[in-house]
C-alpha positions in Angstrom: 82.6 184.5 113.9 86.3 184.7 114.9 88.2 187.9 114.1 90.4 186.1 111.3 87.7 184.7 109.9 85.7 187.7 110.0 88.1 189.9 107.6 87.2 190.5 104.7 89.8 188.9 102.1 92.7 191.1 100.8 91.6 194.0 103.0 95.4 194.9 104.4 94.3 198.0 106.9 91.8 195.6 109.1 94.2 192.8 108.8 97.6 195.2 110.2 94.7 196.5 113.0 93.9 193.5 114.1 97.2 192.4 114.2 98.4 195.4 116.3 96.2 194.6 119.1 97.7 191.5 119.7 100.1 191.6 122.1 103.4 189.8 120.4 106.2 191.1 122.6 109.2 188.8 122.7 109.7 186.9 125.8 113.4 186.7 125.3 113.7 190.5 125.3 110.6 191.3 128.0 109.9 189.0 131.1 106.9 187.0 130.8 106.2 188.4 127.4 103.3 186.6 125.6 105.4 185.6 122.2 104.2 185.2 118.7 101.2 181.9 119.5 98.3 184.7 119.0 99.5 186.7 116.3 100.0 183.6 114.5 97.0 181.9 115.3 95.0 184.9 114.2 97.4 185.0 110.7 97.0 181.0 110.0 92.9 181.6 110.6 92.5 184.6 108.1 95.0 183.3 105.9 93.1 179.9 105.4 90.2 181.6 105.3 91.4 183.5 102.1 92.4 180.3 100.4 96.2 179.8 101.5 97.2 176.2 102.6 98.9 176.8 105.5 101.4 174.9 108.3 102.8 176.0 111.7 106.0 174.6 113.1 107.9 175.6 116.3 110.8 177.4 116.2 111.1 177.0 120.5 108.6 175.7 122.7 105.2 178.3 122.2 106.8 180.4 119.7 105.4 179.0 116.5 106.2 179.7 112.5 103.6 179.9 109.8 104.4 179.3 106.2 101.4 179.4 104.4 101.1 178.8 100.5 99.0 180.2 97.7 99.4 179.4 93.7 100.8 176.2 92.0 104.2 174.7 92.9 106.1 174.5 89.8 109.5 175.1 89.1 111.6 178.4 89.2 108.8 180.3 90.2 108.5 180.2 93.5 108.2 183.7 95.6 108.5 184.4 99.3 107.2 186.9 101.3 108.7 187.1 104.9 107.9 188.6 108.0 108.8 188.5 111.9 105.5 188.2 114.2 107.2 189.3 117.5 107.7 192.9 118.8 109.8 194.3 121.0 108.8 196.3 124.6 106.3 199.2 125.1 108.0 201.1 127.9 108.3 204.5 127.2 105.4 204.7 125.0 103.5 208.2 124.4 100.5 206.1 123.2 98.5 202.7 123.9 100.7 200.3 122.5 98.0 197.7 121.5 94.9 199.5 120.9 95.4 200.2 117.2 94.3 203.7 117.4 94.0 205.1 113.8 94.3 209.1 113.8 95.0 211.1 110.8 95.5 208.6 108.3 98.3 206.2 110.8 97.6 203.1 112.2 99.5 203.7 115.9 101.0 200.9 118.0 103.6 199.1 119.1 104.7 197.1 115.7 103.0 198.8 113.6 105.6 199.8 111.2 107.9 197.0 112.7 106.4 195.2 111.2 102.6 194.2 111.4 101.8 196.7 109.0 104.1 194.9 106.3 102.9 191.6 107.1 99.2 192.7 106.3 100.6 194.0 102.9 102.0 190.9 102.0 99.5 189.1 103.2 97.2 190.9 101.4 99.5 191.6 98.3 99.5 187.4 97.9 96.0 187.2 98.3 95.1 190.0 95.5 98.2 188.1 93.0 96.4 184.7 93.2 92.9 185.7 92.8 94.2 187.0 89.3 96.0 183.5 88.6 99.6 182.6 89.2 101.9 179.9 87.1 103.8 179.2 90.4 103.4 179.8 94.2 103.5 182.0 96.4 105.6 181.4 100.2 103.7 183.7 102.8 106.7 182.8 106.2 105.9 183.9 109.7 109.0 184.0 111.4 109.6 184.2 115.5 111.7 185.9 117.6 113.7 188.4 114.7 113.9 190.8 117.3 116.1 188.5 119.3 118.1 185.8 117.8 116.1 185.1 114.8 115.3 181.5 116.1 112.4 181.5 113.9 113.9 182.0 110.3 117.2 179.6 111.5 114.1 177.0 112.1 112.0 177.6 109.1 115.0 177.0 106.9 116.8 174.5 108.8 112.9 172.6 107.5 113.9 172.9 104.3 111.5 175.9 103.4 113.1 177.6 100.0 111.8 180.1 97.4 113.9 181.4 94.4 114.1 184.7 95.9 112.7 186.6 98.9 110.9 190.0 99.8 111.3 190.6 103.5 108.8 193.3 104.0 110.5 195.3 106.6 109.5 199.1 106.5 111.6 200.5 104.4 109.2 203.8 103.4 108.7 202.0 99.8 112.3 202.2 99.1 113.9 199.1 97.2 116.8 198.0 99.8 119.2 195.0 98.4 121.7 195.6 101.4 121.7 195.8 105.3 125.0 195.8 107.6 125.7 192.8 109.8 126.9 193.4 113.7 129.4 192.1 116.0 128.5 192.3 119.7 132.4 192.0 121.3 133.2 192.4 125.4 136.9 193.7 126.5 137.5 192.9 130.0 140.7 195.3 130.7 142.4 193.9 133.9 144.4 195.9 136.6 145.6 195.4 140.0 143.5 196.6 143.1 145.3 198.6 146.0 144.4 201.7 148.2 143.6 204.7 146.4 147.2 206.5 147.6 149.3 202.9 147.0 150.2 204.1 143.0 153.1 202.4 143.3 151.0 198.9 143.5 147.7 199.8 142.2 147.0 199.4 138.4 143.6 201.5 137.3 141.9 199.1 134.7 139.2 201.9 134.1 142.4 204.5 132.8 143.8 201.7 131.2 140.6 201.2 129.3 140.3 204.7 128.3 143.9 204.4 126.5 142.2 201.3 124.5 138.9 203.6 123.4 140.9 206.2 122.4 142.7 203.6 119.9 139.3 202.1 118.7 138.1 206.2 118.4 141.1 206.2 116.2 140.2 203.5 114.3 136.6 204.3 113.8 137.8 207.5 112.6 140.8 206.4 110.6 140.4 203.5 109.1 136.5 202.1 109.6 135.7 205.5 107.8 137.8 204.4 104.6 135.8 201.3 104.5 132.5 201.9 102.4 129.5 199.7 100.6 127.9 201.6 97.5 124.4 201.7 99.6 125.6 200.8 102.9 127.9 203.4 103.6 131.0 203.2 106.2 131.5 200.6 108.6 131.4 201.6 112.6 132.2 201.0 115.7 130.7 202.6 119.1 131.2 201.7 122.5 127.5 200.4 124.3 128.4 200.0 127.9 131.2 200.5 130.6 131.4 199.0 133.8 134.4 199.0 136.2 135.9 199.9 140.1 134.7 199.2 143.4 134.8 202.5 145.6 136.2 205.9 145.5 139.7 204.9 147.0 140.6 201.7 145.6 142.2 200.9 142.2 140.3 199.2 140.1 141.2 195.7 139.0 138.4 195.4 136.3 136.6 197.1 133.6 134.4 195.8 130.8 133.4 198.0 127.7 131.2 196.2 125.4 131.2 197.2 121.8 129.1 197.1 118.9 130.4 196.5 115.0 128.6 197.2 112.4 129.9 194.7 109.5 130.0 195.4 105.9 129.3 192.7 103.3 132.8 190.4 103.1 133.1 191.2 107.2 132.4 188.9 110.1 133.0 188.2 113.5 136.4 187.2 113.6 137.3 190.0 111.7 136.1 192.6 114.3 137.7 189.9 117.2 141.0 190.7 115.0 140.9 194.6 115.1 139.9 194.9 119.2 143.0 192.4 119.4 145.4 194.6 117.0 143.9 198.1 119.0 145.1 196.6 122.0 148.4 195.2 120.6 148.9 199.1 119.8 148.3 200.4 123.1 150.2 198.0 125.2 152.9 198.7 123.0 153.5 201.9 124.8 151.8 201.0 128.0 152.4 197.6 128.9 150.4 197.6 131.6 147.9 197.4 129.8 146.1 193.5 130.0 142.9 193.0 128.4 141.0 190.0 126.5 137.9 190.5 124.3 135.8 188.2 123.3 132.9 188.1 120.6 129.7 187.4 122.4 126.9 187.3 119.6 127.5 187.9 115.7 125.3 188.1 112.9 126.1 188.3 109.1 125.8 191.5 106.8 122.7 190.7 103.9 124.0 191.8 100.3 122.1 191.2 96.5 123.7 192.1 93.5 121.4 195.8 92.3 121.1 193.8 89.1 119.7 190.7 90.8 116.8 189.6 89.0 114.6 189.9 92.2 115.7 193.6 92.4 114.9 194.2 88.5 111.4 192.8 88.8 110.8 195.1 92.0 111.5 197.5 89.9 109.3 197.2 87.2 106.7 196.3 89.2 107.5 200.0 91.3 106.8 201.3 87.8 104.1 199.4 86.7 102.2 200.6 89.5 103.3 205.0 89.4 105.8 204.5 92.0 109.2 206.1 92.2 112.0 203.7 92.2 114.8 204.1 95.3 117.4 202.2 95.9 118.9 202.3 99.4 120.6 200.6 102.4 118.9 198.8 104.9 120.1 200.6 108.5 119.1 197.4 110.4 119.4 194.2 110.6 117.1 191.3 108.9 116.2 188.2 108.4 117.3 188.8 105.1 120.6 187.9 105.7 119.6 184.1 106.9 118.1 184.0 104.0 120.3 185.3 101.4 123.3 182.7 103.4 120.4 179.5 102.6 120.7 180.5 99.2 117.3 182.7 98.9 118.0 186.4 97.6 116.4 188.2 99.4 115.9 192.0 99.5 114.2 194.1 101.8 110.8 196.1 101.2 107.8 197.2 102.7 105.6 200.2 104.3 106.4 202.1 107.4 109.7 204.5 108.4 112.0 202.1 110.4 113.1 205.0 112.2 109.5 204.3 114.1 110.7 201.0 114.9 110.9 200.3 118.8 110.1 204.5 119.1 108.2 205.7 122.1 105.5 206.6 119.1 105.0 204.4 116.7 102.4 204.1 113.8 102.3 203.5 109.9 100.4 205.6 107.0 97.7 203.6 106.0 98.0 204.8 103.0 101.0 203.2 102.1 100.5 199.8 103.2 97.7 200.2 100.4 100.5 200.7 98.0 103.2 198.2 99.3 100.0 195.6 98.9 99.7 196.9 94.8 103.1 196.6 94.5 103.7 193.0 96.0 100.9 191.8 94.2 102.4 193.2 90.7 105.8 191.4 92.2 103.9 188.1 92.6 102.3 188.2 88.8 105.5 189.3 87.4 107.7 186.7 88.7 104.9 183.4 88.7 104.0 184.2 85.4 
């Protein structure tokens, strides 16, 4: 019998092992990385095997999707539970990243809390909703590549895949998350003027010239930024990722790049953080005109924000309740799928077992524990919101 096959129905802990020993890394982050086929493969198999009608599509050539479907289609009472398949690298690791070692009470591996554990959960929380009958269906979606470019969920809903409102089961330690900041990925290439290294009189240091232009943006992170607030989210940021400039010890340096990273508040974008970069280097040239510099936004995606009184948040809720489990309400740290979602017209919200701050970590691993609970608690969702 095949291992999908073999799993006993509902049972979330075997189906989150088995799904950490696959190897899922995402080729577009790791050379020569297997992708999502497997994981998905072993999902589709278990998943009809525990009644769901399921379909796979590909979001880019052998990195498929799987929406698979449970419950009767009527409606306004459609429910979807999302997930990403792929993980990210294993370098650095303190422990085997696919052997699914289990050791006081934690699954441990590479995507284990990010997120295999929350895909058993809903996988399982789905399952466990429709055996006890369901007025309207359930939307189990596999997605590709979220730890890249999110190629997967664009695909899935560029198909026409909808739901009247989402749980992305991200680990979120239990915690109800409605919110998540977006990001802008921006590149300022400061330009100077080679010459020798005692020619001051021609040479133009791009690298000092780009220190004058951080120490603006340090201002503005301080300054303004920190004015700029989301009741869970917190402030908006802004850090510099990477600096690269100069040629040789005795030369002035005609070039430097600093790339930045924004973190974007809900009603931010892009072009907005393009706009500030340009205005912070507006400032300085102003009282250095040597300064020349362009900055250009090289990859952007959108912040995720539900109303707290969304109906999807108020049936999380209750079901929290219903089931003896605190209710939190907090910000998502990083970025989701979510947000695709939520712009396709889906609220979505974020919840799900495991600490995100295990996400990518050189140890990794989820309490089994609570993946049992996330599963009670999703399958209360389900009942509550298809009838």
């Amino acid at each position: 019998m095949s291992a999908g096959a073999s799993l006993a129905p509902g049972d979330a802990r075997a189906l989150a092992a088995a799904l950490v020993r696959v190897d899922s890394r995402n080729p577009a982050l790791v050379a020569a990385a297997p992708g999502e086929a497997r994981c998905v493969a072993l999902l589709r198999e278990t998943l009809e095997a525990w009644g769901f009608r399921t379909e796979i599509h590909e979001a880019a050539p052998g990195r498929p999707n799987l929406v698979a479907r449970i419950g009767e289609a009527r409606a306004r009472t459609a429910l979807m539970f999302c997930g990403h398949a792929d993980v990210v690298g294993t370098e650095g690791m303190i422990h085997a990243p696919f052997a699914a070692e289990v050791r006081d009470g934690r699954l441990h591996g590479r995507g284990a809390a990010d997120m295999k554990g929350g895909l058993a959960a809903m996988c399982a929380g789905a399952w466990r909703a429709a055996r006890a009958g369901l007025a309207g269906e359930l939307v189990v979606a596999i997605t590709a590549d979220e730890e890249h470019a999110s190629l997967g969920a664009r695909a899935m809903l560029d198909r026409g895949v909808r739901a009247d409102a989402a749980i992305v089961c991200e680990p979120t330690a239990l915690a109800v998350m409605p919110a998540h900041r977006g990001f802008a990925w921006l590149e300022v290439t400061v330009h100077g003027r080679a010459a020798h290294g005692s020619r001051y009189d021609l040479g133009v240091d791009a690298i000092r010239s780009a220190g004058l232009l951080l120490a603006e943006l340090d201002r503005l992170e301080r300054t303004e930024l920190a004015r700029r607030t989301h009741p869970v989210l917190g402030r908006a940021s802004l850090h510099a990722s990477t600096i690269e400039g100069g040629t040789g010890m005795s030369t002035y340096p005609d070039r430097c790049v600093v790339r930045l990273e924004r973190r974007t508040l809900p009603g931010e974008h892009g072009a907005s953080a393009v706009d500030e970069i340009r205005r912070a280097i507006d400032a300085v040239r102003a009282a250095h005109p040597e300064l020349h510099a362009d900055v250009a936004l090289t990859m952007s995606q959108a912040p995720s924000d539900v109303a707290v009184d969304a109906p999807v948040v108020r049936a999380l809720e209750a079901s929290l309740q219903e089931c003896g489990e605190p209710v939190r309400i907090a910000g998502m740290s990083a970025w989701t799928d979510a947000a695709l979602l939520n712009a396709a017209g889906i609220p979505a919200i974020c919840f799900g077992p495991g600490d995100i701050s295990l996400a990518h970590a050189a140890e990794e691993y989820i309490p089994l524990e609570e993946i049992d609970r996330a599963v009670s608690v999703l399958a209360a969702l389900a009942r509550r919101w298809c009838g």
